[in-house]
PDBQT receptor file of N, H, CA, C and O in Angstrom, charges set to zero:
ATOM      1  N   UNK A   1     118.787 106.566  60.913  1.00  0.00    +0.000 N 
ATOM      2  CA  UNK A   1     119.002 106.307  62.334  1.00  0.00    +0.000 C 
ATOM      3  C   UNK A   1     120.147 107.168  62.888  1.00  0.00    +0.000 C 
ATOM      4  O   UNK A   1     120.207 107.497  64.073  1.00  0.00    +0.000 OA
ATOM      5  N   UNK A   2     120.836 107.429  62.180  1.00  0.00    +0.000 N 
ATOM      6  H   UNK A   2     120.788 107.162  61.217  1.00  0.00    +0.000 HD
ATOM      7  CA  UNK A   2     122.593 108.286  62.521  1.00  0.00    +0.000 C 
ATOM      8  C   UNK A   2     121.713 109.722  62.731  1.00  0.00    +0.000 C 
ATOM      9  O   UNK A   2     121.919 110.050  63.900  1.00  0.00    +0.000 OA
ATOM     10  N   UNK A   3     121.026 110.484  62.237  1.00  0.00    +0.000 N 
ATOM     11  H   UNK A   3     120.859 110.217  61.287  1.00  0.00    +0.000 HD
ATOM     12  CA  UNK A   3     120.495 111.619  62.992  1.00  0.00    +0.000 C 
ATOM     13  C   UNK A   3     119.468 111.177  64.076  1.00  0.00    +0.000 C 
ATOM     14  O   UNK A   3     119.616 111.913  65.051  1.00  0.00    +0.000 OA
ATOM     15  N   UNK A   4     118.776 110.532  64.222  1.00  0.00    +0.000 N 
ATOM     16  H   UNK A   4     118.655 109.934  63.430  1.00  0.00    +0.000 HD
ATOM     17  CA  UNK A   4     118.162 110.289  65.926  1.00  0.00    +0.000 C 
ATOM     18  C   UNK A   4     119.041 110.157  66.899  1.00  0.00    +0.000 C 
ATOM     19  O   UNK A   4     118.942 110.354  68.110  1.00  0.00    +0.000 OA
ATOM     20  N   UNK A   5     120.221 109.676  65.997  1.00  0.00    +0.000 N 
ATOM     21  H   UNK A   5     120.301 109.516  65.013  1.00  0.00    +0.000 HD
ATOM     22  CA  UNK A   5     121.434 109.444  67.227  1.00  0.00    +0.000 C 
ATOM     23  C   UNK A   5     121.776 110.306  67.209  1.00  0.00    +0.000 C 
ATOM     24  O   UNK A   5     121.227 110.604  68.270  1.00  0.00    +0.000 OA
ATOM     25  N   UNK A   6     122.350 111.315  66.910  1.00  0.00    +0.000 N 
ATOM     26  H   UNK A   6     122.797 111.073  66.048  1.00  0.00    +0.000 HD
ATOM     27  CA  UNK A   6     122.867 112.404  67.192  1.00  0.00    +0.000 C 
ATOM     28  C   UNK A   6     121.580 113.385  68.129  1.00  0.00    +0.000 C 
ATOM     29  O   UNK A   6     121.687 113.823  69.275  1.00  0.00    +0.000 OA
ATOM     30  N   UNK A   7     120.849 113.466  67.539  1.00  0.00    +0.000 N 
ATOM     31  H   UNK A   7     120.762 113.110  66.608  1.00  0.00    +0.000 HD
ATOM     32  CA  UNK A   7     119.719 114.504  68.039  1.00  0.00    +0.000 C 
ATOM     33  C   UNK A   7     119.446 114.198  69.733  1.00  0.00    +0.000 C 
ATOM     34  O   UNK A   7     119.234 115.020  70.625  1.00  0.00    +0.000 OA
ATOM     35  N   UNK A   8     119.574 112.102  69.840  1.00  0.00    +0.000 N 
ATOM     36  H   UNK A   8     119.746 111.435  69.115  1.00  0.00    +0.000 HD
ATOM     37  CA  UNK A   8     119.154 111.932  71.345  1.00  0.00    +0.000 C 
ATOM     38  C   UNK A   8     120.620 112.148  71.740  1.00  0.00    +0.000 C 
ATOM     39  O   UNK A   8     120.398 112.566  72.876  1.00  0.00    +0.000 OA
ATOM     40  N   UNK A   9     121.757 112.165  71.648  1.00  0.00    +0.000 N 
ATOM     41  H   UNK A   9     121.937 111.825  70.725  1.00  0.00    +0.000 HD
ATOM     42  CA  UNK A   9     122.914 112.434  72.306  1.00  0.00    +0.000 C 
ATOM     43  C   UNK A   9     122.929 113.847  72.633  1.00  0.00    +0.000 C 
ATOM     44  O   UNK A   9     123.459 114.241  73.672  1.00  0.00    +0.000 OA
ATOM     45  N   UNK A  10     122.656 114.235  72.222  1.00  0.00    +0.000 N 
ATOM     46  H   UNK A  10     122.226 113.915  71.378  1.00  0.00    +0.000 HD
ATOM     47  CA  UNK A  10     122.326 116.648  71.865  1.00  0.00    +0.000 C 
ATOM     48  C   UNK A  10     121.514 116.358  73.324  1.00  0.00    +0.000 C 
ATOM     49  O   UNK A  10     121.928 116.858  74.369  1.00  0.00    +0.000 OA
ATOM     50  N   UNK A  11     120.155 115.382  73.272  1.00  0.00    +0.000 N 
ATOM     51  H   UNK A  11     119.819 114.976  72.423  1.00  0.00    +0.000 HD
ATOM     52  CA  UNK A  11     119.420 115.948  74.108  1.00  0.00    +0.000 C 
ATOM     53  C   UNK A  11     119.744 115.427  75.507  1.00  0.00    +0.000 C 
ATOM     54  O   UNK A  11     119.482 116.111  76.497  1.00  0.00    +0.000 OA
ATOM     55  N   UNK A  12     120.317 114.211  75.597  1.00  0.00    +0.000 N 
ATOM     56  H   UNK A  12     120.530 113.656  74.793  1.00  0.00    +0.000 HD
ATOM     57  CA  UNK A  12     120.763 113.905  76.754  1.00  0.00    +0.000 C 
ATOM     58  C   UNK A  12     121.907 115.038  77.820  1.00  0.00    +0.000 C 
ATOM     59  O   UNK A  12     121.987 115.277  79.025  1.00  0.00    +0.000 OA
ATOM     60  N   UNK A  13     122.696 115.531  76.495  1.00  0.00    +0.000 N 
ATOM     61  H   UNK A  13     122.631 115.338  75.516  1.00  0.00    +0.000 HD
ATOM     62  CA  UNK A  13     123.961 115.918  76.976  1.00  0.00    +0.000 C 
ATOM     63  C   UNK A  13     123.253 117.486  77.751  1.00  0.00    +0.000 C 
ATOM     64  O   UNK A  13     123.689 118.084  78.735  1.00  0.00    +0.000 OA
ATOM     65  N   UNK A  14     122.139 117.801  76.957  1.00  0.00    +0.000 N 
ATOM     66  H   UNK A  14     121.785 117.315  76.157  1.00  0.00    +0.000 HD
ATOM     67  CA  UNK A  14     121.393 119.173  77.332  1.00  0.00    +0.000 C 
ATOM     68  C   UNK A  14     120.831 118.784  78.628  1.00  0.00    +0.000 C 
ATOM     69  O   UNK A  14     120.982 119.727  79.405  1.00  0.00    +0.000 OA
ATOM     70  N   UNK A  15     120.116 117.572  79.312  1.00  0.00    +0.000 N 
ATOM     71  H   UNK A  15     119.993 116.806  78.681  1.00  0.00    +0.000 HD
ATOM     72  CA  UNK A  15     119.345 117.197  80.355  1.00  0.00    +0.000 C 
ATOM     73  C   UNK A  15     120.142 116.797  80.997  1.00  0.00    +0.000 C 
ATOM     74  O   UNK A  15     119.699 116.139  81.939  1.00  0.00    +0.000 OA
ATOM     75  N   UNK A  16     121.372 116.889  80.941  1.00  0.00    +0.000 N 
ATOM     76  H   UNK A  16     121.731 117.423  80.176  1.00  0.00    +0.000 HD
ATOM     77  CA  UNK A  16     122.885 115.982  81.902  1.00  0.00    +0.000 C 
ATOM     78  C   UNK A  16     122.993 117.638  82.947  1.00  0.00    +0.000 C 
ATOM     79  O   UNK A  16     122.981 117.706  84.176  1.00  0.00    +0.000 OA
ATOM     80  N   UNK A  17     123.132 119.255  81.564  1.00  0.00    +0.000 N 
ATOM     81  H   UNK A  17     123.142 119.200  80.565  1.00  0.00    +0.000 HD
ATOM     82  CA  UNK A  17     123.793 119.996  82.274  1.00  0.00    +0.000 C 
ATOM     83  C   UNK A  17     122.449 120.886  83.040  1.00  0.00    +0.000 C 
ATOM     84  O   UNK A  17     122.656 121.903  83.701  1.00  0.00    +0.000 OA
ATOM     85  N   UNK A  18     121.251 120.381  82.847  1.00  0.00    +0.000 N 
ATOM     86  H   UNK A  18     121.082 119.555  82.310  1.00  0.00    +0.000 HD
ATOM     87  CA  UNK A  18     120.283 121.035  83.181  1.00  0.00    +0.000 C 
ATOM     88  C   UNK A  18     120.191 120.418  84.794  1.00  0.00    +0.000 C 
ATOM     89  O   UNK A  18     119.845 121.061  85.786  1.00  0.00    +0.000 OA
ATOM     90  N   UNK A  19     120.608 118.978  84.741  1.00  0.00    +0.000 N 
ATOM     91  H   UNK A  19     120.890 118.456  83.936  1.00  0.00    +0.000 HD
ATOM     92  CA  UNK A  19     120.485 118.371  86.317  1.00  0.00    +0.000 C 
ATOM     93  C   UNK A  19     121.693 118.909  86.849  1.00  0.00    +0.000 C 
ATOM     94  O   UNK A  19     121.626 118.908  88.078  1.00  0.00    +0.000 OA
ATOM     95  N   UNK A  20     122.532 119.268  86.518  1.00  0.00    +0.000 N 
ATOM     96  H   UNK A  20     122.587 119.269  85.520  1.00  0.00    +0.000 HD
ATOM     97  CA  UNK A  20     123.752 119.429  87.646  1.00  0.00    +0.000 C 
ATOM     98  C   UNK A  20     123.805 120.695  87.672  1.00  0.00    +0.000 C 
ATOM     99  O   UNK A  20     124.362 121.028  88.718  1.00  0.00    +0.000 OA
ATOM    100  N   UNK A  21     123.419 121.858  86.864  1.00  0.00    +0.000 N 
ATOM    101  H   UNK A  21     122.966 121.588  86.014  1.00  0.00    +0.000 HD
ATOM    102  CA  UNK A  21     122.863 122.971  87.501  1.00  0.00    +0.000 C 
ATOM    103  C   UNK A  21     121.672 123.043  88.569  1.00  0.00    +0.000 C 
ATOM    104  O   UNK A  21     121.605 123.960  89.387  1.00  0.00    +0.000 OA
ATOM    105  N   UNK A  22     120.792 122.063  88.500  1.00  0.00    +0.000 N 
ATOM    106  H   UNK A  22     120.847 121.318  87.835  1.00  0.00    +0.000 HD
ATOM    107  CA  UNK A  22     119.486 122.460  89.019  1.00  0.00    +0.000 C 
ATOM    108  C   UNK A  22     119.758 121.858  90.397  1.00  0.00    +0.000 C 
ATOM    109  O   UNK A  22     119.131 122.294  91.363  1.00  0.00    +0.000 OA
ATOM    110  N   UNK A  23     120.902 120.613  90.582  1.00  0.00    +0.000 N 
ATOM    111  H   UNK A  23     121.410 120.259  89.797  1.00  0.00    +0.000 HD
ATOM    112  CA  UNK A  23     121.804 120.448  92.139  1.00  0.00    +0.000 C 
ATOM    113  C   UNK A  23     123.011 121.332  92.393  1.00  0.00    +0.000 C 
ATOM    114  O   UNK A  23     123.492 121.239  93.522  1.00  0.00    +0.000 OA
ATOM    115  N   UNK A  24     123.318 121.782  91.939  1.00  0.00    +0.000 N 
ATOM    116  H   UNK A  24     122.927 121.858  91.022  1.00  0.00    +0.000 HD
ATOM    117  CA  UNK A  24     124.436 122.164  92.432  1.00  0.00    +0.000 C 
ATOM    118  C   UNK A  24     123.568 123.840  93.203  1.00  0.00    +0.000 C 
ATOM    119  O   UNK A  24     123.871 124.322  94.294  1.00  0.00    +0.000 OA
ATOM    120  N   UNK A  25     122.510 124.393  92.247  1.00  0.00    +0.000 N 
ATOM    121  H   UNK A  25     122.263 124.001  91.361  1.00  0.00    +0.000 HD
ATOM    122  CA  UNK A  25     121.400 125.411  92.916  1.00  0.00    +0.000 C 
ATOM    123  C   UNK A  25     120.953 124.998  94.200  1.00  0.00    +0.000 C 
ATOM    124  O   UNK A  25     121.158 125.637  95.232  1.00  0.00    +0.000 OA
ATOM    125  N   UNK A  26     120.388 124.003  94.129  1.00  0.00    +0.000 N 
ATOM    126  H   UNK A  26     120.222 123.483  93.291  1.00  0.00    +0.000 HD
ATOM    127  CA  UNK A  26     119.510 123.531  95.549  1.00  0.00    +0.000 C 
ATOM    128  C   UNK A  26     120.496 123.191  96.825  1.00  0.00    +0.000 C 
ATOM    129  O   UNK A  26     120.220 123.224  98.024  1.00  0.00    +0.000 OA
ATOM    130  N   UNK A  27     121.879 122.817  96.100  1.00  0.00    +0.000 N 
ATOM    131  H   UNK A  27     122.104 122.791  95.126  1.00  0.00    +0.000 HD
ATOM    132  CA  UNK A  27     122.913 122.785  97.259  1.00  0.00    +0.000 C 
ATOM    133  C   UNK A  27     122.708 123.722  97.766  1.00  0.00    +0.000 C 
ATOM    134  O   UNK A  27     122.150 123.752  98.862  1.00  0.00    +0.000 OA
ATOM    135  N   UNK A  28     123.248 125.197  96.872  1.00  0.00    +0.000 N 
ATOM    136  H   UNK A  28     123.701 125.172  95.981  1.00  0.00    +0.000 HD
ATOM    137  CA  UNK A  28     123.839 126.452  97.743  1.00  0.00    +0.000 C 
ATOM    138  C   UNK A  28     122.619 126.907  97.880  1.00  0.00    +0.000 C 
ATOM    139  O   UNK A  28     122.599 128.118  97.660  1.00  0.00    +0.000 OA
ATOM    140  N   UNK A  29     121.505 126.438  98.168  1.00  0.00    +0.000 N 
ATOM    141  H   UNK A  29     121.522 125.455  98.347  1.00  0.00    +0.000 HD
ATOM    142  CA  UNK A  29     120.421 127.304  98.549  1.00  0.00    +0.000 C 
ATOM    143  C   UNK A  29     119.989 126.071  99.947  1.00  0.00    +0.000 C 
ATOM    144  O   UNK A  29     119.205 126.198 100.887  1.00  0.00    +0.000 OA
ATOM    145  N   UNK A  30     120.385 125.565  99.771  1.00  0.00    +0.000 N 
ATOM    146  H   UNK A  30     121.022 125.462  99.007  1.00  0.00    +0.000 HD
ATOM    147  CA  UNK A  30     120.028 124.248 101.015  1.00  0.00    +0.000 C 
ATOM    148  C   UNK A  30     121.450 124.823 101.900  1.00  0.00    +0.000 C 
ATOM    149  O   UNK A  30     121.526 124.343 103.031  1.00  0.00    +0.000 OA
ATOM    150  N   UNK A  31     122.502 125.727 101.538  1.00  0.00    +0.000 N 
ATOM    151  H   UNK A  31     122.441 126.117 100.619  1.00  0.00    +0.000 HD
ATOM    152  CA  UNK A  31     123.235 125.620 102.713  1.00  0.00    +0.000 C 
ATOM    153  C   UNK A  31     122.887 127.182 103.021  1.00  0.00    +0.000 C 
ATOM    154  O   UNK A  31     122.854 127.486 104.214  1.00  0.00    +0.000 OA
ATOM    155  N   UNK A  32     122.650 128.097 102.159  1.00  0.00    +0.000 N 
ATOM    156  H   UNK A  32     122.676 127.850 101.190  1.00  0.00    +0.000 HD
ATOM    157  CA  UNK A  32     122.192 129.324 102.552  1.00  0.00    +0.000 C 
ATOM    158  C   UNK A  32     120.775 129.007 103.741  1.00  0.00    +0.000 C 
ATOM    159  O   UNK A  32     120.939 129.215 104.943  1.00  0.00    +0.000 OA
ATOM    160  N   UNK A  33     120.115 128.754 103.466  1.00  0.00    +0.000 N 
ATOM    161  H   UNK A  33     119.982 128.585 102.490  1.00  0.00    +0.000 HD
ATOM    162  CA  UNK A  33     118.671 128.391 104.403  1.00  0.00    +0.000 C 
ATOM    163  C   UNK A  33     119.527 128.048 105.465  1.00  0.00    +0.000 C 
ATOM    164  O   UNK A  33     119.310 128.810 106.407  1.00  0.00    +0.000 OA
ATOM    165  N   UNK A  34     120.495 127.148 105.742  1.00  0.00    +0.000 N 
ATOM    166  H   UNK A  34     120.672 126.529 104.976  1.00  0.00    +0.000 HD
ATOM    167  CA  UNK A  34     120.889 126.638 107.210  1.00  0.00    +0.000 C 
ATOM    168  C   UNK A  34     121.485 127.437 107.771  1.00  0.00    +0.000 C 
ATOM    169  O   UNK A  34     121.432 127.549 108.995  1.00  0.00    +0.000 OA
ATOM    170  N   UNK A  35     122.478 128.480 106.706  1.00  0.00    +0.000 N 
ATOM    171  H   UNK A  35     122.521 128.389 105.712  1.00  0.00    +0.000 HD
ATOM    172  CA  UNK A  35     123.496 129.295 107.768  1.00  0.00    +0.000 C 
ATOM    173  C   UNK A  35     122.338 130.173 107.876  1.00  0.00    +0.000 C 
ATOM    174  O   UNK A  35     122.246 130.410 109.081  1.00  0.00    +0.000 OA
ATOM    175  N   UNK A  36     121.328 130.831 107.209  1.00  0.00    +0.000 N 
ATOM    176  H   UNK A  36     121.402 130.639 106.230  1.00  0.00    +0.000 HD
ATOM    177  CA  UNK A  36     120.298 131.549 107.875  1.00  0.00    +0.000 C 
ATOM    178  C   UNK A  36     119.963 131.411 109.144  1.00  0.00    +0.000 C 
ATOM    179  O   UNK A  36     120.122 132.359 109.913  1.00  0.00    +0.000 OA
ATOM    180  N   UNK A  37     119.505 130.355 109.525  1.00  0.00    +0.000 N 
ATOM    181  H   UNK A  37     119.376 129.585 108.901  1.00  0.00    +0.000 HD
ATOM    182  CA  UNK A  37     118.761 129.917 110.403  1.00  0.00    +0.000 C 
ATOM    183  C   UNK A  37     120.180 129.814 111.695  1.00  0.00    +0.000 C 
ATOM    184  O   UNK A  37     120.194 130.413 112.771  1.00  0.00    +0.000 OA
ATOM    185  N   UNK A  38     120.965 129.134 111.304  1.00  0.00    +0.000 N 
ATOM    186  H   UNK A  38     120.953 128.648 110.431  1.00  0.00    +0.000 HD
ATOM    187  CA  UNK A  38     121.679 129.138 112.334  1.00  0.00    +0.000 C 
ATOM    188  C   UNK A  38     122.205 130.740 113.303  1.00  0.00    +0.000 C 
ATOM    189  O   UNK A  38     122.207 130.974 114.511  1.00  0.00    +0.000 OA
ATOM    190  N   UNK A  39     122.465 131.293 112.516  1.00  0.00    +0.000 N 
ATOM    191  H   UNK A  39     122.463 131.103 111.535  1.00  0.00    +0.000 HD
ATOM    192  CA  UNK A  39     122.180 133.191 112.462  1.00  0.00    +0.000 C 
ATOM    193  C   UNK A  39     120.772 133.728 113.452  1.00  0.00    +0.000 C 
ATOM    194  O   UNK A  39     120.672 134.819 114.014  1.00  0.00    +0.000 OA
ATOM    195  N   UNK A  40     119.641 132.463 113.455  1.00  0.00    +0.000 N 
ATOM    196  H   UNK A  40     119.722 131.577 112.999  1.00  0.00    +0.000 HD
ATOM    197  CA  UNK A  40     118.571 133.488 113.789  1.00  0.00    +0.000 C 
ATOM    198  C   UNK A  40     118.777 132.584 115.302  1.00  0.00    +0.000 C 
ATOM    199  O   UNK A  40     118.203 132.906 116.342  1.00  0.00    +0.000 OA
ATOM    200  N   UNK A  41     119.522 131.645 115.201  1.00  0.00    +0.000 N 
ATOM    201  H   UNK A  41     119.989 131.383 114.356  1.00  0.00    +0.000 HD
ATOM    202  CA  UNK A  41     119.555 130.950 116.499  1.00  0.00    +0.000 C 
ATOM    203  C   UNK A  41     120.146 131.854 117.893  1.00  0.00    +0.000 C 
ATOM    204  O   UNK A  41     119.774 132.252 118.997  1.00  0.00    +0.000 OA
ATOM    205  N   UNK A  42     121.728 131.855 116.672  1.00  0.00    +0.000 N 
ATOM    206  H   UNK A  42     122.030 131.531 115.776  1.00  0.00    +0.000 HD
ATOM    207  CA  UNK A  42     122.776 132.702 117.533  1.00  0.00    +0.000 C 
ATOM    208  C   UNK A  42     122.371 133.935 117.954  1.00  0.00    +0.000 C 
ATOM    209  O   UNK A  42     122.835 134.268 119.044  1.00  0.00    +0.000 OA
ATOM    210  N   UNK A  43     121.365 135.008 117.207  1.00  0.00    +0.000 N 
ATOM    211  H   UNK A  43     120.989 134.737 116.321  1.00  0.00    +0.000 HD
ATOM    212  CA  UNK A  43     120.797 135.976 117.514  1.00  0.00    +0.000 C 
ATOM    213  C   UNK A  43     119.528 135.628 118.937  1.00  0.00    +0.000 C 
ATOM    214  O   UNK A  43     119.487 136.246 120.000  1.00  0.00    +0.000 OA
ATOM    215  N   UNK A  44     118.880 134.816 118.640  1.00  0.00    +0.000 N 
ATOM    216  H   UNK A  44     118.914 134.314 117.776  1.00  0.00    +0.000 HD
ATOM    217  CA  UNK A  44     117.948 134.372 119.926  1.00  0.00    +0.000 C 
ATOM    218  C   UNK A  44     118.520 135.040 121.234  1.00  0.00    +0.000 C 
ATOM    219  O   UNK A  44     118.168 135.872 122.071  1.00  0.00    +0.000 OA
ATOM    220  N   UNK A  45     120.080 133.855 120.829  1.00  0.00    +0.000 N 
ATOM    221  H   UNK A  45     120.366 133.179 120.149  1.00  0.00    +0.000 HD
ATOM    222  CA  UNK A  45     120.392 133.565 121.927  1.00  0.00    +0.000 C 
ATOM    223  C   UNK A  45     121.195 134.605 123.023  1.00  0.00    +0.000 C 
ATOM    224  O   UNK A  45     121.509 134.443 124.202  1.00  0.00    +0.000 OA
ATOM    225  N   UNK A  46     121.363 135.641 122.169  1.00  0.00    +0.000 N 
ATOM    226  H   UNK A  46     121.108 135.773 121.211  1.00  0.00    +0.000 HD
ATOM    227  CA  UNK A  46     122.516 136.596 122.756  1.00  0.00    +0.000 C 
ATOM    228  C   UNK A  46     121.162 137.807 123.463  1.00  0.00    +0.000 C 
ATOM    229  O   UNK A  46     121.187 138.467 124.502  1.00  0.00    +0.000 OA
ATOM    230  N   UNK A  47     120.019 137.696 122.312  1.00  0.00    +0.000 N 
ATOM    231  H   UNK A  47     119.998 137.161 121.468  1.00  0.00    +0.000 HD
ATOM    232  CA  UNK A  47     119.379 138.875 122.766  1.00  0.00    +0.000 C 
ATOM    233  C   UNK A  47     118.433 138.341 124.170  1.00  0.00    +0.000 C 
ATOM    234  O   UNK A  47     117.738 139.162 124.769  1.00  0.00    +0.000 OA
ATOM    235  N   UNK A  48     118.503 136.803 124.630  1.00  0.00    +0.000 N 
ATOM    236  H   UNK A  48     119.068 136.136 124.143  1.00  0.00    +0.000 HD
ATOM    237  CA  UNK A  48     118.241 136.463 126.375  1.00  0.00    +0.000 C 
ATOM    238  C   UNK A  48     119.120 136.879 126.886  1.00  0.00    +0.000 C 
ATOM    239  O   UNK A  48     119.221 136.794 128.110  1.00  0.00    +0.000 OA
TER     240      UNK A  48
C-alpha cells in the first residue's frame, strides 16, 4: 500500500501543477482577448 501512496501523491501533485498552469494560461489569454478588443474599440472610435 506505501507505493500506491506514494505513486497517487506523485500523481496528484503532477495534476495540482498541470491545473494552475492551465489557469493561470487562460487568465493571460482571457485578459489579452479584452485588451484586444478594447484596442479595436478605441480604434473605431477615433477613425469616426
Amino acid at each position: 500500500m506505501t507505493g500506491f501512496n506514494i505513486i497517487l501523491v506523485f500523481a496528484i501533485i503532477l495534476f495540482a501543477r498541470l491545473g494552475v498552469r492551465l489557469f493561470v494560461k487562460w487568465k493571460q489569454l482571457k485578459n489579452e482577448s479584452s485588451h484586444d478588443e478594447d484596442e479595436k474599440k478605441e480604434d473605431s472610435k477615433t477613425r469616426e
